[in-house]
C-alpha positions as CSV (number, residue, x, y, z in Angstrom):
1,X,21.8,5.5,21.6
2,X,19.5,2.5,20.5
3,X,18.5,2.3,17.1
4,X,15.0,3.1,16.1
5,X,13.1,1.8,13.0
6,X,10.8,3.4,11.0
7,X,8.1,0.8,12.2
8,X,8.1,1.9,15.2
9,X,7.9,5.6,14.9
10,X,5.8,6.2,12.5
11,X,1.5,7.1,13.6
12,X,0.0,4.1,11.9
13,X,-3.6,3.6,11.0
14,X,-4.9,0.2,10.4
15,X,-6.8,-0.7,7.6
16,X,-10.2,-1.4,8.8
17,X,-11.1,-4.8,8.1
18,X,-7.3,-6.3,7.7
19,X,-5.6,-6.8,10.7
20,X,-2.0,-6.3,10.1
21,X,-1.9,-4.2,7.6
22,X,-1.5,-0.4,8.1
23,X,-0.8,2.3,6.8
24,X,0.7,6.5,6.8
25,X,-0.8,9.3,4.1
26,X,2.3,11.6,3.6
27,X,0.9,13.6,1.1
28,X,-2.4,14.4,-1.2
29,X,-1.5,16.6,-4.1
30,X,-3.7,19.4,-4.0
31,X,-4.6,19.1,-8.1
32,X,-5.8,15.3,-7.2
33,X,-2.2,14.2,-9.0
34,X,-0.6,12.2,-7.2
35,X,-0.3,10.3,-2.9
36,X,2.6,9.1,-0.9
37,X,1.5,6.7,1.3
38,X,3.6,4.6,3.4
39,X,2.0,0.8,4.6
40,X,3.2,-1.5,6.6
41,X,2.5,-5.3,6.7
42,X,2.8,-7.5,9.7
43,X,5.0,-11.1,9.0
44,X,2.7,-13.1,6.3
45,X,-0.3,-9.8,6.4
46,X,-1.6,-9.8,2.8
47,X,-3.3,-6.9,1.2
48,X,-6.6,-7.3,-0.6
49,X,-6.6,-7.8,-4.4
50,X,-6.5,-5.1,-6.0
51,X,-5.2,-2.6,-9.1
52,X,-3.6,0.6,-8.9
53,X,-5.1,2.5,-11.6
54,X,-2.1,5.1,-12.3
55,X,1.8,4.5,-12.5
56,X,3.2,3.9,-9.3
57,X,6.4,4.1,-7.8
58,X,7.3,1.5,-5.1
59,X,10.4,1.5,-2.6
60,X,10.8,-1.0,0.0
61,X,11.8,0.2,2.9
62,X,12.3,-2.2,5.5
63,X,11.8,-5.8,5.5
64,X,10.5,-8.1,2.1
65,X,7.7,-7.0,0.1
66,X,6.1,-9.7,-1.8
67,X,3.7,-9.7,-4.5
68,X,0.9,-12.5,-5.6
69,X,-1.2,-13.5,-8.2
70,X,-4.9,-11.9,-8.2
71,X,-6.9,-15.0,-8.4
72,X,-3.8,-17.5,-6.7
73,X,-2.7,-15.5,-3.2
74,X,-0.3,-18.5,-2.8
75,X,1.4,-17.8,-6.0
76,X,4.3,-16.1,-5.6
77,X,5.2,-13.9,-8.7
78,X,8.1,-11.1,-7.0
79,X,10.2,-10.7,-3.8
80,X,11.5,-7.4,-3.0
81,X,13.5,-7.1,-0.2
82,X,14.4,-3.7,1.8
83,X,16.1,-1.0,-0.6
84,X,14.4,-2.6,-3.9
85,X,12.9,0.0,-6.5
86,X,9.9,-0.9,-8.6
87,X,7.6,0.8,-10.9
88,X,4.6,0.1,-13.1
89,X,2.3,1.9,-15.2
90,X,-0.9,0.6,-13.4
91,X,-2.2,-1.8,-15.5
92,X,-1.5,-4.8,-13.6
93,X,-4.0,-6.3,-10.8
94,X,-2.0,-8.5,-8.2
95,X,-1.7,-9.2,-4.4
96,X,0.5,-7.8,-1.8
97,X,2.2,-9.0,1.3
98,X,4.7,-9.0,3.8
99,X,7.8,-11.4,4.4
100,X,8.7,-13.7,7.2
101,X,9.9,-10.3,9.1
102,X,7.3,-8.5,7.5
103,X,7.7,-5.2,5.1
104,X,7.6,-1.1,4.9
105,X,7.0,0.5,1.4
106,X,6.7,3.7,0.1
107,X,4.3,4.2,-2.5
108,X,4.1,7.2,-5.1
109,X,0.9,6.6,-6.9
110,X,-0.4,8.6,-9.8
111,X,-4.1,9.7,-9.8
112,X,-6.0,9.1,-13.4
113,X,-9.4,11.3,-12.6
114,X,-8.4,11.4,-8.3
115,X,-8.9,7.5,-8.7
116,X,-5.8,6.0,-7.1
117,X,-6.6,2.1,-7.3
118,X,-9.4,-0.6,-7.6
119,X,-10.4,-3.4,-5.0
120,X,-11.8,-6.4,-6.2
121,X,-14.2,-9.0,-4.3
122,X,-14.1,-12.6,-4.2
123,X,-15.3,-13.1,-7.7
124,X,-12.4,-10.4,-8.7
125,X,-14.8,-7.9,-9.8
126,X,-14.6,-4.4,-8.9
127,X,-15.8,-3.7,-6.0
128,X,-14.6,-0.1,-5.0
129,X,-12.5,2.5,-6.1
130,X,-10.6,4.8,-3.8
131,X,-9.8,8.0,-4.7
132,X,-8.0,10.9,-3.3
133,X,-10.3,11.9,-1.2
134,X,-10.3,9.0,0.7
135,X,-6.3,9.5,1.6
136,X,-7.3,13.1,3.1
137,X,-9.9,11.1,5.0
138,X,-6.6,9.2,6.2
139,X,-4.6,12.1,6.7
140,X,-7.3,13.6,9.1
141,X,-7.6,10.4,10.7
142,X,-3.8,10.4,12.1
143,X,-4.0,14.2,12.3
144,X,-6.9,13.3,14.9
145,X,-4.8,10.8,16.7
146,X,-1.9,12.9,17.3
């Protein structure tokens, strides 16, 4: 029996706007508490800047997850490869991306007020804040496409 990764089994949405970057709601805590989300970033894919406004849990599932400086995305500040355990308390804004094979992650993110995180535009402003409402949105999106 061949070998299947979780890559390639899991009903991926892509985030509108980023190719190569995707991502899985497992769960919305009915109190607004808490997601589990699972992303997925193609070889080199970098995520938008951005802050996660609660604690967050991070596990790296397959692959290397790399993180990058807000206003340097060529700055290179921590490599995580597959099986690495992170957390943080939310109060640090950065970039995220995906190594030369690219990268899986789990994320367990803490809601403060159902706000999850905070994107910033080019001037590194806020520019919108998602909140768990917007992962149920996601989970009725895959639920949709089976």
């Amino acid at each position: 029996m061949a070998s299947q990764t979780l890559s390639s089994s899991v009903n991926w949405i892509q985030f509108p706007g980023f190719p190569g970057l995707y991502y899985n709601v497992l769960e919305v805590d009915p109190d607004d508490r808490f997601v589990q989300l699972l992303m997925m970033f193609e070889p080199g894919v970098q995520c938008i800047p951005h802050r996660h406004i609660g604690p967050v849990q991070t596990l790296v599932l397959e692959g290397e997850h790399l993180i990058y400086e807000v206003d340097d995305p060529s700055k290179l500040t921590d490599r995580r490869p597959a099986g690495s355990y992170s957390t943080h308390s939310g109060d640090e804004s950065h970039i995220e991306g995906g190594g030369d094979e690219g990268a899986v992650i789990l994320l367990s993110m803490e809601s403060k007020d159902g706000q999850i995180w905070e994107t910033y535009n080019d001037q590194l402003q806020v520019d919108r804040v998602s909140v768990t409402e917007d992962f149920r949105r996601g989970l009725r999106k895959q639920a949709a496409q089976g």
